[in-house]
C-alpha positions as CSV (number, residue, x, y, z in Angstrom):
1,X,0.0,0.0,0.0
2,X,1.3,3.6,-0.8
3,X,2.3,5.9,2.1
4,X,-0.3,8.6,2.7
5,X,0.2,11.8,1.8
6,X,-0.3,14.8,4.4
7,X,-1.3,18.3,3.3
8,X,0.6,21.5,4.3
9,X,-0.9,24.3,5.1
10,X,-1.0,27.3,3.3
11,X,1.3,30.3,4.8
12,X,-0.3,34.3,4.6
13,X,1.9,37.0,4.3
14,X,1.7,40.0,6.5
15,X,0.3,42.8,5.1
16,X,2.4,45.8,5.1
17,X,1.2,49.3,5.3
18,X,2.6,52.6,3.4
19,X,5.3,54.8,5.6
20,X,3.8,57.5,6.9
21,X,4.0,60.8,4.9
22,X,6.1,63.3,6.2
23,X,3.8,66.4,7.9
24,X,6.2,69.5,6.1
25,X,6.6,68.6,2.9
26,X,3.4,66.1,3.0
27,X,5.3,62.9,0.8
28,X,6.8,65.3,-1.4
29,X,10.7,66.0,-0.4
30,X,10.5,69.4,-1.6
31,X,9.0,72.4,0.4
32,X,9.0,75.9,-0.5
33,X,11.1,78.7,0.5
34,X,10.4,82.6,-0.3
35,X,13.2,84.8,-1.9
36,X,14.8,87.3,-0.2
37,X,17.5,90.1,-1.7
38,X,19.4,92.9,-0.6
39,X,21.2,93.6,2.8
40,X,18.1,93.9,4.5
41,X,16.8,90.4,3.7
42,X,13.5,92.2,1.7
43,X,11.5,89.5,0.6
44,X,10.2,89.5,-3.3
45,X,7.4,87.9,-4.2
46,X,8.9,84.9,-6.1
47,X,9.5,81.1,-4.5
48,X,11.6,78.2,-4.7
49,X,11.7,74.9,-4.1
50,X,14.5,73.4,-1.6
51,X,14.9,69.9,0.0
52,X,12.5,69.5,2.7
53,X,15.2,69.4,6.0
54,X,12.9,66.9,8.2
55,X,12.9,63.8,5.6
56,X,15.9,64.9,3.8
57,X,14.3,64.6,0.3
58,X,12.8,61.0,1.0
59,X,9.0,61.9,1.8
60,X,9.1,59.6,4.7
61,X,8.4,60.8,8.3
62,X,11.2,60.3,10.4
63,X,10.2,58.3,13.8
């Protein structure tokens, strides 16, 4: 007679969830900084875009 065969069971994966976003630049890396000229530090009206300092570019939140 032929040896049984058992059944295995089937293994689940654990679900992962996303990183949390970081709050500053909310998942972007990039946040924006206003212009400033002159000796005075007189701000214009004009923006630009700079590496977000809390994730460092990455989006993530830092724990």
């Amino acid at each position: 007679m032929a040896a049984r065969k058992t059944t295995t069971t089937r293994r689940t994966t654990k679900k992962t969830t996303a990183p949390a976003k970081c709050p500053t630049c909310k998942g972007s890396g990039e946040t924006a900084t206003e212009v400033r000229v002159g000796r005075g530090g007189r701000k214009t009206g004009h923006h630009q875009t700079g590496l977000c300092l809390d994730c460092f570019g990455s989006g993530l939140a830092s724990s």
